[in-house]
Backbone as CSV, one residue per row, in Angstrom:
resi,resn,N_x,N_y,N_z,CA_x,CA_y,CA_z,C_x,C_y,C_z
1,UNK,17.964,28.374,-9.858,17.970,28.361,-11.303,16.531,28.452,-11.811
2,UNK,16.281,29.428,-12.619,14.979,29.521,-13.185,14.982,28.338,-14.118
3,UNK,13.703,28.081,-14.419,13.205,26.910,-15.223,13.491,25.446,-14.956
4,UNK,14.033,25.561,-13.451,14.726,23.958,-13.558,14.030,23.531,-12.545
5,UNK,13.207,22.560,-12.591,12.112,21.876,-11.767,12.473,20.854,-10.535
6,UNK,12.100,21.351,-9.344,12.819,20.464,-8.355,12.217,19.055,-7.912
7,UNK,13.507,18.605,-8.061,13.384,17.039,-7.954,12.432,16.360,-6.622
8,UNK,11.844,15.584,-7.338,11.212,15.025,-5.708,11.991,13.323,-5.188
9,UNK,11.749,13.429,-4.215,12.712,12.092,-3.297,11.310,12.183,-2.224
10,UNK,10.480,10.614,-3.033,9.366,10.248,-2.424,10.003,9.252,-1.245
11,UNK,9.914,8.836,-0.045,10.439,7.478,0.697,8.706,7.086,1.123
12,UNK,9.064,5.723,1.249,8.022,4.331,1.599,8.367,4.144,3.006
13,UNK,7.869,5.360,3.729,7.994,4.842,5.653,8.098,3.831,6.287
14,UNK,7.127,2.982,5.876,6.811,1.287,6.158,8.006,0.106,6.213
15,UNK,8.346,0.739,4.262,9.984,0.051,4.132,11.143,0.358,4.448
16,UNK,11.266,1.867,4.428,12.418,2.320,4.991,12.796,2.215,6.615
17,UNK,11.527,2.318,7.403,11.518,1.690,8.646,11.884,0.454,9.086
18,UNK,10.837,-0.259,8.643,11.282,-1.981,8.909,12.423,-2.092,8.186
19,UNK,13.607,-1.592,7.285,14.721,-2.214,7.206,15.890,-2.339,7.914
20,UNK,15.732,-1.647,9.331,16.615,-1.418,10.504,15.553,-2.443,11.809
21,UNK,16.447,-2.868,12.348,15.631,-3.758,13.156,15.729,-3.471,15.019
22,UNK,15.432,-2.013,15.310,15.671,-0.924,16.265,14.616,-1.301,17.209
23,UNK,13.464,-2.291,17.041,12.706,-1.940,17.486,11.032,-1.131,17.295
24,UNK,11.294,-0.805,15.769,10.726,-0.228,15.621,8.819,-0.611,15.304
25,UNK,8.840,-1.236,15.745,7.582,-1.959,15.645,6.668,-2.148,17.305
26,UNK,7.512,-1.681,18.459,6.942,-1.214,19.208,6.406,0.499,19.518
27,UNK,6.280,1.064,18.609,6.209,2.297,18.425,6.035,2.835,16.978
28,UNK,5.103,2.412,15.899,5.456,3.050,14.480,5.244,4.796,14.211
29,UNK,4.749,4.718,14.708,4.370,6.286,15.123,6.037,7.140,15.590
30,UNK,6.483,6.769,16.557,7.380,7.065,17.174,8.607,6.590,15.918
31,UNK,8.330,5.687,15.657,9.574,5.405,14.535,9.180,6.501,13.220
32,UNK,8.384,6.301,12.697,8.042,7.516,11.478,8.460,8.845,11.509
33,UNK,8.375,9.422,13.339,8.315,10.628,13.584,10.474,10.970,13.234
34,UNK,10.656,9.857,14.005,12.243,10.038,13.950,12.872,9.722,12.323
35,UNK,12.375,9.269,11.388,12.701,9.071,10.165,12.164,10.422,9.444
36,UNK,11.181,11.035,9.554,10.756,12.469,9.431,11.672,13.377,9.693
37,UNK,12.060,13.347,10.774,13.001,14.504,11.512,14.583,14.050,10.652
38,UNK,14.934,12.819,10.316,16.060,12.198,9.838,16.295,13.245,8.601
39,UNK,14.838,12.914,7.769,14.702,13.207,6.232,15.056,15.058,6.038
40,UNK,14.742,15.991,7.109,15.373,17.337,6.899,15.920,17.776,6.310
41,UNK,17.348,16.983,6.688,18.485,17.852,6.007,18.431,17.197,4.538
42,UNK,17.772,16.541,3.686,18.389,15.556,2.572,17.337,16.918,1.627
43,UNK,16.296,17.484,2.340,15.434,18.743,1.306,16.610,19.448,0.914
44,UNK,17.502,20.118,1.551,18.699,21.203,1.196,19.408,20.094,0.415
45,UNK,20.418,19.191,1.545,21.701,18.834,0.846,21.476,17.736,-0.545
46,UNK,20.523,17.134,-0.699,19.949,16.413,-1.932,20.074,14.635,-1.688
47,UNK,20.128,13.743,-2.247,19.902,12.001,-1.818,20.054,11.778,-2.841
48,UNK,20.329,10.243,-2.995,20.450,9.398,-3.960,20.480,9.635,-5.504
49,UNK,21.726,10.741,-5.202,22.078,11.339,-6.982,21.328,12.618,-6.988
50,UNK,20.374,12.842,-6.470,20.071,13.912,-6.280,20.142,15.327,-5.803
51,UNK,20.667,16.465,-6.731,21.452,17.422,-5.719,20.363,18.814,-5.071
52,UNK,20.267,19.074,-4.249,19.428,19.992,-3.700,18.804,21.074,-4.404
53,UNK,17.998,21.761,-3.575,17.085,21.335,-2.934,16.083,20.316,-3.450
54,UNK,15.527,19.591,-2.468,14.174,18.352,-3.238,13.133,18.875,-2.163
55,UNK,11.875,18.068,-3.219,10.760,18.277,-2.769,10.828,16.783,-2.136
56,UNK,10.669,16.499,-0.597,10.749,15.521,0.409,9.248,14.966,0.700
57,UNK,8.766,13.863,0.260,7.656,13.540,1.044,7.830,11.989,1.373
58,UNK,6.980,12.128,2.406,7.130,10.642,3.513,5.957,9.765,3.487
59,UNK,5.983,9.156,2.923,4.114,8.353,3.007,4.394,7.176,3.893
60,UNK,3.377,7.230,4.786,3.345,6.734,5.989,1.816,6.127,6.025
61,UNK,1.456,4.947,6.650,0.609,4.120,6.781,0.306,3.287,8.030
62,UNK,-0.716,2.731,8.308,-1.514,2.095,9.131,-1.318,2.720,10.659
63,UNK,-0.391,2.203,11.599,-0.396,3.170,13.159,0.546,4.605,12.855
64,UNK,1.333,4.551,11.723,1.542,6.293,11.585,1.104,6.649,11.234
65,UNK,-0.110,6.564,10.334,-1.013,7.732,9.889,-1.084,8.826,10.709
66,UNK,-1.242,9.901,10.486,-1.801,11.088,11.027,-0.207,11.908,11.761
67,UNK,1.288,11.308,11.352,2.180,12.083,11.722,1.992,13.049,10.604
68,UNK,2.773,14.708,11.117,2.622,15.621,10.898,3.990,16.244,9.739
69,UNK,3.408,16.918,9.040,4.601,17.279,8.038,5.549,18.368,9.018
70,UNK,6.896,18.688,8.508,7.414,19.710,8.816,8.134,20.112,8.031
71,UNK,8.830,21.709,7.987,9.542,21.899,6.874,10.904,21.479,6.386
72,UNK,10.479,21.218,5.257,11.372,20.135,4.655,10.826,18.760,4.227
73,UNK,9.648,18.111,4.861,9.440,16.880,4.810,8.152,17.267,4.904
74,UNK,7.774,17.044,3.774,5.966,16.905,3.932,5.184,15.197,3.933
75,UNK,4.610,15.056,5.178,4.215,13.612,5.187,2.749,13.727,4.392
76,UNK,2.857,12.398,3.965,1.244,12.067,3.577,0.812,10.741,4.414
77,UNK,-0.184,11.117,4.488,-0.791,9.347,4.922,-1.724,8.733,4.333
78,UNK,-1.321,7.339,4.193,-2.124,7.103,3.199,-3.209,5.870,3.531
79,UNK,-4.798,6.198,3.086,-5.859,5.742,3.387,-6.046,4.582,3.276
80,UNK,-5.763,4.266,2.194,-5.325,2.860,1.585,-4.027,2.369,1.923
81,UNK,-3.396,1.914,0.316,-2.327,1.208,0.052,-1.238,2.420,-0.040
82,UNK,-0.197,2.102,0.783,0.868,3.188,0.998,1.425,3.266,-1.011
83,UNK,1.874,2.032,-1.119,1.844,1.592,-2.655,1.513,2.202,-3.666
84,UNK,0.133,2.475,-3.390,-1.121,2.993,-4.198,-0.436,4.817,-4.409
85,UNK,-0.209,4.916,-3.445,0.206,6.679,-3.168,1.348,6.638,-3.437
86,UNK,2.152,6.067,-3.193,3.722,6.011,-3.521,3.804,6.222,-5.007
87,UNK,3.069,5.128,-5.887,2.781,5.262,-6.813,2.574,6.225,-7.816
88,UNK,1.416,6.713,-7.135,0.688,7.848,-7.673,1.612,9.111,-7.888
89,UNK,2.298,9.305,-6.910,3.025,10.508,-6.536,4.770,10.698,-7.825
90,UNK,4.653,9.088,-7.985,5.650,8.939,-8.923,5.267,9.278,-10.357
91,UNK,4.163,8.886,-10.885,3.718,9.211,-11.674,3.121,10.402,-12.224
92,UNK,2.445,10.964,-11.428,2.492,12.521,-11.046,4.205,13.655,-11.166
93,UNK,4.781,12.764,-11.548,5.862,13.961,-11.581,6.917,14.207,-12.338
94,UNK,5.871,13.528,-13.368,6.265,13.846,-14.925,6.649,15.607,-14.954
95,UNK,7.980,15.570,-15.542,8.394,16.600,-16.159,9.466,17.122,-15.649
96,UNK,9.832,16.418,-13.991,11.002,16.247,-13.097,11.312,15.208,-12.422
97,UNK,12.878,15.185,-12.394,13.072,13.859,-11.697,12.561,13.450,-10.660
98,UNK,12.703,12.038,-10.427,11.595,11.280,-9.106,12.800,10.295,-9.066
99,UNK,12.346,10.345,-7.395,13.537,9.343,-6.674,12.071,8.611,-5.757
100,UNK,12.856,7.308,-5.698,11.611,6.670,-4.659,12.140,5.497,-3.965
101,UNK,12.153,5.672,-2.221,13.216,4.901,-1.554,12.162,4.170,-1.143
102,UNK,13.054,3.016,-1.683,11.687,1.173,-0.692,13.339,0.543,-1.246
103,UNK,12.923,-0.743,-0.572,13.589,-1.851,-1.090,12.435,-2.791,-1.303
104,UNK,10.890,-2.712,-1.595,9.719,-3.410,-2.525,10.014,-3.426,-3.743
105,UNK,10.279,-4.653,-4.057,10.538,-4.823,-5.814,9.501,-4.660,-6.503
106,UNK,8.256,-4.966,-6.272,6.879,-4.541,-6.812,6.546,-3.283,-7.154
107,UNK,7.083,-2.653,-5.985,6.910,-0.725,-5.766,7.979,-0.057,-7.197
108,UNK,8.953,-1.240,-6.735,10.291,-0.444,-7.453,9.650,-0.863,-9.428
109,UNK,9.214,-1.650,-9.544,8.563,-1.853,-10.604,7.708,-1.045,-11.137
110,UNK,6.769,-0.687,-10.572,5.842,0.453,-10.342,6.190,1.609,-11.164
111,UNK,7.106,1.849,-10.162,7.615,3.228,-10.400,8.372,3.632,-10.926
112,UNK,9.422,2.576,-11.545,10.302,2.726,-12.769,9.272,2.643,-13.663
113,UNK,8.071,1.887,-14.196,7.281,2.003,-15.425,6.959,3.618,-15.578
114,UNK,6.661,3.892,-14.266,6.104,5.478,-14.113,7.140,6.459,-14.738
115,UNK,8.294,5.964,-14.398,9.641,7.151,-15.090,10.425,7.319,-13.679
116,UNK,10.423,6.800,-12.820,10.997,6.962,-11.596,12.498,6.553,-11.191
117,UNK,13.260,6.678,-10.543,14.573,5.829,-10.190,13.578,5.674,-8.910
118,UNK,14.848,4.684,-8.215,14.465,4.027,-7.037,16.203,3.974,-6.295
119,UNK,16.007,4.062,-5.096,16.833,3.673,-4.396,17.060,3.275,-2.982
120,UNK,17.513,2.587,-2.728,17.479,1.260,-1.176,16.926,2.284,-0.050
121,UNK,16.606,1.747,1.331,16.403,2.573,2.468,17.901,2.815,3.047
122,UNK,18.987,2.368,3.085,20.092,2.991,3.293,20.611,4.439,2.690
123,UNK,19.616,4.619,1.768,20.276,6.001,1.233,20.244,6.951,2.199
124,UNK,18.691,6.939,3.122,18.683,7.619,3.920,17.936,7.335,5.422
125,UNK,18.551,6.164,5.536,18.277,5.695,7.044,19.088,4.532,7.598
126,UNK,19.709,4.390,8.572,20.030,3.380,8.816,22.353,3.745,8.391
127,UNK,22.635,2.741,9.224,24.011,2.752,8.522,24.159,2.831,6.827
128,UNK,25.101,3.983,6.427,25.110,4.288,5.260,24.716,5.419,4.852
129,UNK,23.815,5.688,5.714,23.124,7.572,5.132,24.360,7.892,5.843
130,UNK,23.997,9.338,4.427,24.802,10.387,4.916,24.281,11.216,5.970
């Protein structure tokens, strides 16, 4: 559709990770990479009210830094405060919808001031994703 601006569906790696309890803290790197590869199909088929295609990004922090985007899922890493970028990215995207998966009530605060929805890490990880 011309003129219709595609939605972005930001996720909080950190939170959406640690809300499954897999293990994933012997490996964050290794856990990020598989929540990356998870996030694929949700660019086409769409997430949390959101119907396809979305613009997918993954912000990832402290031992995942430096995982790699792929198509469909563009990672960022962030230098600082994952927060800080999560943030930013919400606010930044004025003029189309913004989805932003944490279960951080602080974040989720954030980023509803920004104009954002928010929705749990089950949307797309863990029992419950589609």
């Amino acid at each position: 559709m011309v003129g219709v601006p595609v939605a972005l569906l930001v996720v909080d790696g950190a939170n959406v990770v640690g809300s499954v309890p897999d293990g994933w803290w012997r490996d964050r790197r290794g856990a990020a990479v598989r929540l990356r590869d998870g996030l694929v199909r949700y660019a086409a088929e769409g997430a949390a009210g959101l119907p396809g295609p979305l613009e997918v990004v993954l912000v990832v922090e402290g031992a995942a830094r430096g995982v790699a985007s792929v198509p469909g899922v563009r990672v960022e890493s962030a230098r600082g405060s994952g927060d800080d970028l999560i943030a930013g990215l919400a606010a930044g995207a004025a003029g189309r919808p913004c989805v932003v998966v944490t279960a951080d009530r602080e974040l989720c605060a954030r980023v509803t001031a920004a104009g954002a929805r928010t929705a749990g890490p089950r949307t797309v990880y863990g029992r419950g994703s589609r």
